[in-house]
C-alpha positions as CSV (number, residue, x, y, z in Angstrom):
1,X,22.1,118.3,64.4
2,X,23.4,115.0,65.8
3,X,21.7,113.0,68.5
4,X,22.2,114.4,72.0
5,X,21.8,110.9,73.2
6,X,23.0,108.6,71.2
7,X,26.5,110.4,70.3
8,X,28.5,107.3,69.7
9,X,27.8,104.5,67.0
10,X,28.1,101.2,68.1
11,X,29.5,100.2,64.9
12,X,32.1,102.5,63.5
13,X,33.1,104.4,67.1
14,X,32.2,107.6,65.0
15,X,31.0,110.5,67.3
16,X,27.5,112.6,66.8
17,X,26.8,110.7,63.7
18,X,23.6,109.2,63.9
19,X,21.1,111.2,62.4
20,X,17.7,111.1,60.8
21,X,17.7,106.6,61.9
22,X,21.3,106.5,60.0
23,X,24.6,106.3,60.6
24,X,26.4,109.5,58.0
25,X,29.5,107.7,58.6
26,X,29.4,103.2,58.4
27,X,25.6,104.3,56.7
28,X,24.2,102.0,59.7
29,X,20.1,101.8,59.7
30,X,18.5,102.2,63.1
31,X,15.7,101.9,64.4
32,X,14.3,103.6,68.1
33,X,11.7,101.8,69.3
34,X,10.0,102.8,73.3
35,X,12.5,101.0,75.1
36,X,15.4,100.4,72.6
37,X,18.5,100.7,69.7
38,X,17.8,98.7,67.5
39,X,20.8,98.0,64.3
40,X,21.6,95.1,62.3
41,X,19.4,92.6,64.6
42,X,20.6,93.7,67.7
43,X,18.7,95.3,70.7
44,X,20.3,97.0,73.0
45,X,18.1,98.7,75.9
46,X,19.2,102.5,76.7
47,X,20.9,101.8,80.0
48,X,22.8,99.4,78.2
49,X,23.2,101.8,75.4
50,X,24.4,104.7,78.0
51,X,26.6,102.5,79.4
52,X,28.8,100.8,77.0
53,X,28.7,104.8,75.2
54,X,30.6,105.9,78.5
55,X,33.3,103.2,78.6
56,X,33.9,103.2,74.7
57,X,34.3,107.0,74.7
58,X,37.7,108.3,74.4
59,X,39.3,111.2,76.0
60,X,41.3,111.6,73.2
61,X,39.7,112.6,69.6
62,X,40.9,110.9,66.7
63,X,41.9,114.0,64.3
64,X,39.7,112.6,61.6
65,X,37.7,115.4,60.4
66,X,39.3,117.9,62.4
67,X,42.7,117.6,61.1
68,X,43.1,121.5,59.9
69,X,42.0,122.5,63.2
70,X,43.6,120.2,65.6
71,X,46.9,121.2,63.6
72,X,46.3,124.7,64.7
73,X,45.9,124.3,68.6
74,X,48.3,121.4,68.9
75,X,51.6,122.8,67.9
76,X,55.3,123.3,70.0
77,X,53.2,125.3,71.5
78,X,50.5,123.7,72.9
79,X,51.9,119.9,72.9
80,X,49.1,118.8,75.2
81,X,45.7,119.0,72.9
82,X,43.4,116.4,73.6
83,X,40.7,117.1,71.6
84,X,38.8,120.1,69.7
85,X,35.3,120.8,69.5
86,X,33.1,121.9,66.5
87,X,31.8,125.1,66.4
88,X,30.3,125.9,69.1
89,X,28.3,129.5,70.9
90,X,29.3,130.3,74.8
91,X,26.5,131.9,77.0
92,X,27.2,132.7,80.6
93,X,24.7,134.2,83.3
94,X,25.6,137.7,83.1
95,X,21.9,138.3,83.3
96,X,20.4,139.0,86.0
97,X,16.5,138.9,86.3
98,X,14.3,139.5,89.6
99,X,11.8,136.9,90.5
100,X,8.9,137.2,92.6
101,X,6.7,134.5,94.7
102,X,3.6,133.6,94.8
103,X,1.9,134.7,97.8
104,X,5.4,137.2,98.6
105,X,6.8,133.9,100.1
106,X,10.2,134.7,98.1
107,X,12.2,137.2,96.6
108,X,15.2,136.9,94.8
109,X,17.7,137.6,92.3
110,X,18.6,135.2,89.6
111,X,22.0,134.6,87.1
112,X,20.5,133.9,83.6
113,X,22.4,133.2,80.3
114,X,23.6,135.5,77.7
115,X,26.2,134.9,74.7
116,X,29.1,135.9,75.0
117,X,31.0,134.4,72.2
118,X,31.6,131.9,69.2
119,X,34.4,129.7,68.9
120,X,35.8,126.5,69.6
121,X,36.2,124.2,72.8
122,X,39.8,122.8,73.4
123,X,40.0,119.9,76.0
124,X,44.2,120.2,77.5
125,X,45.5,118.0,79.6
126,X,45.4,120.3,82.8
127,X,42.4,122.0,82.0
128,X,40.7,123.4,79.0
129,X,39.7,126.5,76.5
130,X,37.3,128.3,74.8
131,X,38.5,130.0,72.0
132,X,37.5,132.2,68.9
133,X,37.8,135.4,66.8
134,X,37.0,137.3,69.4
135,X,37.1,135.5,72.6
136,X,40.0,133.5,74.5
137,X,39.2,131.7,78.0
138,X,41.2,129.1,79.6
139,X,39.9,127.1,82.8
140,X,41.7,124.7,85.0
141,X,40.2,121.4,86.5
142,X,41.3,122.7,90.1
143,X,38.8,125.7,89.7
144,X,35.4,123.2,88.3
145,X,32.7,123.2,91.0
146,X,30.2,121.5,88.6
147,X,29.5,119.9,85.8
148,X,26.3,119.1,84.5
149,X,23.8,119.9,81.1
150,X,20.6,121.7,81.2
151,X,18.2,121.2,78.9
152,X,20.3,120.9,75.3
153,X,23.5,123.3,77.2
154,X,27.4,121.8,78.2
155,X,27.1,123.7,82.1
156,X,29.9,124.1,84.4
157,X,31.0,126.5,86.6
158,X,34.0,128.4,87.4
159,X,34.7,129.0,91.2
160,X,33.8,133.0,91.8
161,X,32.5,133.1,88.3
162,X,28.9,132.9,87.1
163,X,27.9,129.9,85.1
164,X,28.6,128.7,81.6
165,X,26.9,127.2,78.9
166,X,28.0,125.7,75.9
167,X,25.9,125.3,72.8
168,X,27.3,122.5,70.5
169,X,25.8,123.2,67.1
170,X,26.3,119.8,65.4
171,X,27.6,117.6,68.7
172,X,26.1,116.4,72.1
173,X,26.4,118.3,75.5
174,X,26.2,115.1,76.9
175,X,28.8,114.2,75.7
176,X,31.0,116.9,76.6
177,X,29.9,116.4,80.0
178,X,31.1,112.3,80.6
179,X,34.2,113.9,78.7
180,X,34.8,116.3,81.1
181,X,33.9,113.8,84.2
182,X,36.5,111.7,83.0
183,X,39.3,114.4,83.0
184,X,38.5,115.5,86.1
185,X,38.4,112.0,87.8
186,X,42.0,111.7,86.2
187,X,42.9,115.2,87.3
188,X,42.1,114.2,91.3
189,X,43.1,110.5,91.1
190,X,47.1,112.1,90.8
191,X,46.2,113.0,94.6
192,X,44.6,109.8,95.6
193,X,41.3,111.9,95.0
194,X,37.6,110.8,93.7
195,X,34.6,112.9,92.9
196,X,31.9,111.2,93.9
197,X,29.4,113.7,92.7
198,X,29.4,116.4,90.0
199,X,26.4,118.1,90.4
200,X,25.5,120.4,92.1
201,X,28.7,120.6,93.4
202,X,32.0,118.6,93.1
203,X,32.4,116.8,96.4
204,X,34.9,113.8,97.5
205,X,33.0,113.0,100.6
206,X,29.4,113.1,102.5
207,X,28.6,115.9,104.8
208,X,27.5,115.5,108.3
209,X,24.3,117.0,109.0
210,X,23.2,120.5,110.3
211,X,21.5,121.1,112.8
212,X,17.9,120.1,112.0
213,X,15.4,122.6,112.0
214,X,12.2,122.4,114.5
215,X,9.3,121.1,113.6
216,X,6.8,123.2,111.1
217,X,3.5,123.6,112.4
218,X,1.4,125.3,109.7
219,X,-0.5,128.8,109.7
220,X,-3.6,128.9,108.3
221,X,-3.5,127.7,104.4
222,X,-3.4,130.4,102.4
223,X,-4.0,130.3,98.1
224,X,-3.6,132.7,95.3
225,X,-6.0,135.3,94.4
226,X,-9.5,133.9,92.9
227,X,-8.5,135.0,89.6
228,X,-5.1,133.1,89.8
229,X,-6.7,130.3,91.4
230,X,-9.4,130.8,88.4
231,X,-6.9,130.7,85.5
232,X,-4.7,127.5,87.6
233,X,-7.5,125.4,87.3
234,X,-8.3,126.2,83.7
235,X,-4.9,125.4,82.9
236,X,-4.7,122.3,85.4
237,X,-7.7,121.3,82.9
238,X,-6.1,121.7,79.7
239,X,-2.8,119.7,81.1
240,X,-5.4,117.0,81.7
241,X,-7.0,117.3,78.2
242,X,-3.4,116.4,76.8
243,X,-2.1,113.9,78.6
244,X,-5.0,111.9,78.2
245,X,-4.7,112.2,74.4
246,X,-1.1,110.3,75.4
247,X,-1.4,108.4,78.5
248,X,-3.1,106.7,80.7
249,X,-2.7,107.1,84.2
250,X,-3.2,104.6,87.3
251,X,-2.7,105.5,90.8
252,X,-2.1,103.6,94.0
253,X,-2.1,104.8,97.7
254,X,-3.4,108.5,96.7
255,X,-5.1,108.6,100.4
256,X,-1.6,108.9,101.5
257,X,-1.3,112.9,100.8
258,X,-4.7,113.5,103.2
259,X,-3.1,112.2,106.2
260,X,-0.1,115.1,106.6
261,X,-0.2,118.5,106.1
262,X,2.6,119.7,105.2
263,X,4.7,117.2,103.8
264,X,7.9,117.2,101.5
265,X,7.5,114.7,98.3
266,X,10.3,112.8,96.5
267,X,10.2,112.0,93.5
268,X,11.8,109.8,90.4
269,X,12.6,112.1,87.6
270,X,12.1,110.2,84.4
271,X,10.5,113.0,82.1
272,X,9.9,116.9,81.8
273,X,6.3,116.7,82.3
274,X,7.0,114.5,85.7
275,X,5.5,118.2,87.7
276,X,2.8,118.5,85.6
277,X,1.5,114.5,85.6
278,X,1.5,114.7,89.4
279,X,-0.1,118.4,89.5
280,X,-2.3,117.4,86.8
281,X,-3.9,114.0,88.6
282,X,-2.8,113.7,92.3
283,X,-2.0,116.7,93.9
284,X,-2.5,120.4,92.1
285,X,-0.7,122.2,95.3
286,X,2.7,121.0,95.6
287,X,5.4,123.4,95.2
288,X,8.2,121.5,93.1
289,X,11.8,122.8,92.8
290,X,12.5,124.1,89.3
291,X,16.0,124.9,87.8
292,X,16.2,128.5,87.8
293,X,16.9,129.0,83.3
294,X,12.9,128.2,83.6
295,X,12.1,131.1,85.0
296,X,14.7,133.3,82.3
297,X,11.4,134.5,80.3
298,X,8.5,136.4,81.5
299,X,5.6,133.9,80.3
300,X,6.6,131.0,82.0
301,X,7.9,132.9,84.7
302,X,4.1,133.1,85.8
303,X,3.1,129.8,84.4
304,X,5.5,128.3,87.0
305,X,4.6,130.8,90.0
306,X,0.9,130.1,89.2
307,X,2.1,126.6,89.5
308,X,4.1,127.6,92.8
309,X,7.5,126.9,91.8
310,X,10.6,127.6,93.6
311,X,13.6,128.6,91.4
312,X,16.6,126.4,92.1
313,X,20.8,126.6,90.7
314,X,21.7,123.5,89.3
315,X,25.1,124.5,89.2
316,X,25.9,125.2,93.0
317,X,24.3,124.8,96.3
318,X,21.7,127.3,96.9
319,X,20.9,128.2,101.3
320,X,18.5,130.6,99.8
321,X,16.1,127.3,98.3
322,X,16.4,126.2,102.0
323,X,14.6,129.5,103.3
324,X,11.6,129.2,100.8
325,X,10.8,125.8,101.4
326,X,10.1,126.4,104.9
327,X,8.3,129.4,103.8
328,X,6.1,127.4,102.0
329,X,6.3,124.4,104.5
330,X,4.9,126.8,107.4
331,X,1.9,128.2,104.5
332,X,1.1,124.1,104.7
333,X,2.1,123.9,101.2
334,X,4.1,120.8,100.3
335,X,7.2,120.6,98.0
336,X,8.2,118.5,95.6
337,X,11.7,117.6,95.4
338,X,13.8,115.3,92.3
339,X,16.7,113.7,94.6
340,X,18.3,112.8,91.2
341,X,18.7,116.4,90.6
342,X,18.0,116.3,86.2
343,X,15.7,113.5,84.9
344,X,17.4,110.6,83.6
345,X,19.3,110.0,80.0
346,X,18.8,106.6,80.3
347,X,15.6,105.6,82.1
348,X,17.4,104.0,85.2
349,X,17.5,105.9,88.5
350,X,20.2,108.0,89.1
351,X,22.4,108.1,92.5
352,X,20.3,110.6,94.6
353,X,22.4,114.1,95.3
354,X,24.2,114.4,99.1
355,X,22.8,117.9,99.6
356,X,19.5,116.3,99.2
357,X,19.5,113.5,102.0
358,X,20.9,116.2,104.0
359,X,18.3,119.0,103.5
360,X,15.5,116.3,103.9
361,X,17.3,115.5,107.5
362,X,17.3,118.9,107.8
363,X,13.7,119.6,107.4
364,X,12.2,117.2,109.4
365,X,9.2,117.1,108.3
366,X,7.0,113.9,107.0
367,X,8.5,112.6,103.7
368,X,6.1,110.9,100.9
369,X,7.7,108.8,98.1
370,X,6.5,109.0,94.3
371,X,7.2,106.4,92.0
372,X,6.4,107.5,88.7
373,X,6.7,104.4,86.1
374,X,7.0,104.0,82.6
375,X,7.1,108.1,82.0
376,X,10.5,108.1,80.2
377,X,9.1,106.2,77.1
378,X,6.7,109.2,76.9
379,X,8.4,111.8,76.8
380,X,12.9,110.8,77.2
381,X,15.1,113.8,77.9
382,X,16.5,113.7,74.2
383,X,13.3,113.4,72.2
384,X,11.1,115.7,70.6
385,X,7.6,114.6,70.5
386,X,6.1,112.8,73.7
387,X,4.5,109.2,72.8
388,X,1.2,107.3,74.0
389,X,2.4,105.2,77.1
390,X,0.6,103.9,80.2
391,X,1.7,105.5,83.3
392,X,1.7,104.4,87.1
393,X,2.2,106.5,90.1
394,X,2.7,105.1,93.6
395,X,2.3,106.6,96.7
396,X,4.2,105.0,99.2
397,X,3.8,105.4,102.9
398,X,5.6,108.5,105.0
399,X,8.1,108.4,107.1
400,X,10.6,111.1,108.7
401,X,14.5,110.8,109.0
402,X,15.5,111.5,112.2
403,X,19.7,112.8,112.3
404,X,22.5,111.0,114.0
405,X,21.0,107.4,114.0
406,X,22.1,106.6,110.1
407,X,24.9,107.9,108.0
408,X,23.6,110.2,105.0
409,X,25.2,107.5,102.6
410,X,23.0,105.1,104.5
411,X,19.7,107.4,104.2
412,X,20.1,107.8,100.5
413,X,20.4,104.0,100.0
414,X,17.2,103.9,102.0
415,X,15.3,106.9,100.0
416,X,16.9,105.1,96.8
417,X,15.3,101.9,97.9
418,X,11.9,103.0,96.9
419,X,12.0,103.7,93.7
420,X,14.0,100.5,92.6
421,X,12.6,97.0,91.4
422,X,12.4,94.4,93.5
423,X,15.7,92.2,91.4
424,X,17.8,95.6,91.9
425,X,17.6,95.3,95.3
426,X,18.0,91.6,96.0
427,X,21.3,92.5,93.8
């Protein structure tokens, strides 16, 4: 299996060929080291990496290795072929699967992923294909309303359609998903158009604000049964137990959380165990936003509602997220939110999501930054084992945003500002 990160080799331009610290193609050693590529001398941070991967990668595949098959989809009859996957296995959420939350605070249906089909991803000028023995589908850019991966999946989604998900057996869904970015920004661009987000949704332009919602005074805290509260703690103990095998945590401004109750938390999302660190050392009742394929089997289903998740699309907007977090807001449990919306290829903060700023307007309610530092080099989207790394987390001060004073691109600068180093921000 090739490299879901690094899918494009700075020396030879060949695509998913780095594997096992070599490139199978120019026979390139390299090495990956916390906070770098490293190949014949040269060190190249992964921003840097990311960055020069995006501009160098070509909408266009050279036939190369495909030549048989490229042959066969780019005939009189199909003039237009840009490029033609590997083999590759397309799921869809067909299935759908009850949830349940903790304390009855929500109940809802969610879309979870089944295969449909093998076959072959075909990238057209107006739109694309997936096609195989037994399975032809053809999608045009006009009907995209995301694009995005999850976990190791290609996702997009088809307006009135539930979700996809491609599996790439020997290629990158990341890469599939800059590749598609790019033909959509060339799709609009013939109407003077530009994306300026993909995920959750493909908009061209901020929103204004709804109306925002009154202010939550909380009932009576209420907790899970003692034997759920029981078996949270004993797991909230074992989480401990292993990160501090890896890590070693400092903390700043903790004494922040005491002063509100509620409150909504935002945080950087730099690793997959970014919930667990926080509910593990600084606050073990915060109910974060999870992606709703988390909750697709039955065990972690009630690891997460132990840990008071609330299930989230990353593929659309979702009202229905809006409804439980006020549900939990008025239980005086606070939420934990990801702005970025997917933790970070790369390390570097991503642009925060629209719908975000929006819903934090929205809320009203006292907002808490979390910096979490140096947790990428612990654990980065694309690797397999986590490593030992010393990691800070920074409670900065509250605040609330109030609607109709600042523009929602001028909030999420502000929001953005807090989780950005000092020279970023002088630039």
């Amino acid at each position: 299996m090739a490299h879901d990160f690094f899918f494009l080799c700075p020396v030879c331009l060949a695509e998913d060929s780095i594997q096992h610290s070599r490139c199978t193609v120019c026979k390139t050693q390299y090495k990956f080291k916390n906070d770098q590529l490293v190949f014949k001398d040269q060190h190249w941070s992964f921003p840097d990496y990311f960055r020069w991967a995006r501009e160098n990668l070509k909408i266009k595949r050279e036939i190369g290795e495909n030549k048989e098959i490229f042959a066969e989809f780019s005939g009189s009859e199909s003039p237009d072929v840009l490029r033609v996957s590997n083999q590759a296995k397309l799921r869809q959420g067909l299935k759908k699967v009850n949830i349940s939350g903790p304390l009855g605070l929500y109940q809802r249906e969610l879309e979870m992923p089944r295969e449909i089909g093998e076959g072959l991803l075909v990238f057209l000028n107006q739109g694309f294909s997936f096609r195989g023995d037994k399975i032809m589908l053809t999608f045009s850019f006009q009907d995209i309303t995301c694009v995005t991966t999850n976990s190791h999946y290609f996702e997009f989604k088809i307006k009135g359609e539930p979700y996809y998900q491609i599996d790439f057996l020997e290629e990158s869904p990341l890469k599939y998903e800059l590749l598609l970015r790019k033909l959509l920004l060339n799709y609009y661009a013939q109407d003077n158009k530009t994306p300026i987000e993909f995920q959750p949704r493909v908009i061209f332009q901020t929103r204004e604000y709804g109306k925002p919602a009154n202010f939550i005074h909380p009932q009576k805290e209420t907790d899970l049964s003692i034997h759920s509260r029981i078996l949270r703690s004993i797991l909230l103990f074992i989480l401990r137990l292993f990160f501090r095998i890896y890590l070693k945590i400092e903390i700043t401004g903790r004494e922040t959380l005491a002063l509100y109750s509620p409150f909504v938390c935002v945080l950087n999302h730099q690793s997959i165990f970014d919930p667990f660190i926080i509910l593990a050392f600084l606050s073990p009742r915060i109910g974060f936003l999870t992606k709703s394929t988390s909750f697709s089997k039955g065990i972690e289903r009630y690891f997460l509602k132990l840990g008071l998740s609330i299930p989230t699309t990353r593929h659309q907007t979702d009202p229905e997220v809006i409804r439980h977090i006020i549900g939990y807001l008025n239980q005086g449990i606070p939420v934990g939110i990801f702005p970025e919306g997917e933790r970070s290829w790369d390390g570097h903060l991503q642009q925060f999501k629209h719908s975000v700023v929006r819903l934090l307007v929205f809320l009203r309610q006292p907002i808490i930054p979390i910096k979490i530092e140096n947790a990428f080099p612990f654990m980065p989207r694309w690797a397999k084992f986590p490593r030992r790394q010393n990691i800070k987390l920074k409670v900065k001060p509250a605040f609330c945003l109030v609607p109709d004073i600042f523009s929602p691109n001028d909030y999420r600068i502000y929001l953005e500002s807090f989780f950005k180093e000092e020279h970023e921000l002088v630039a």
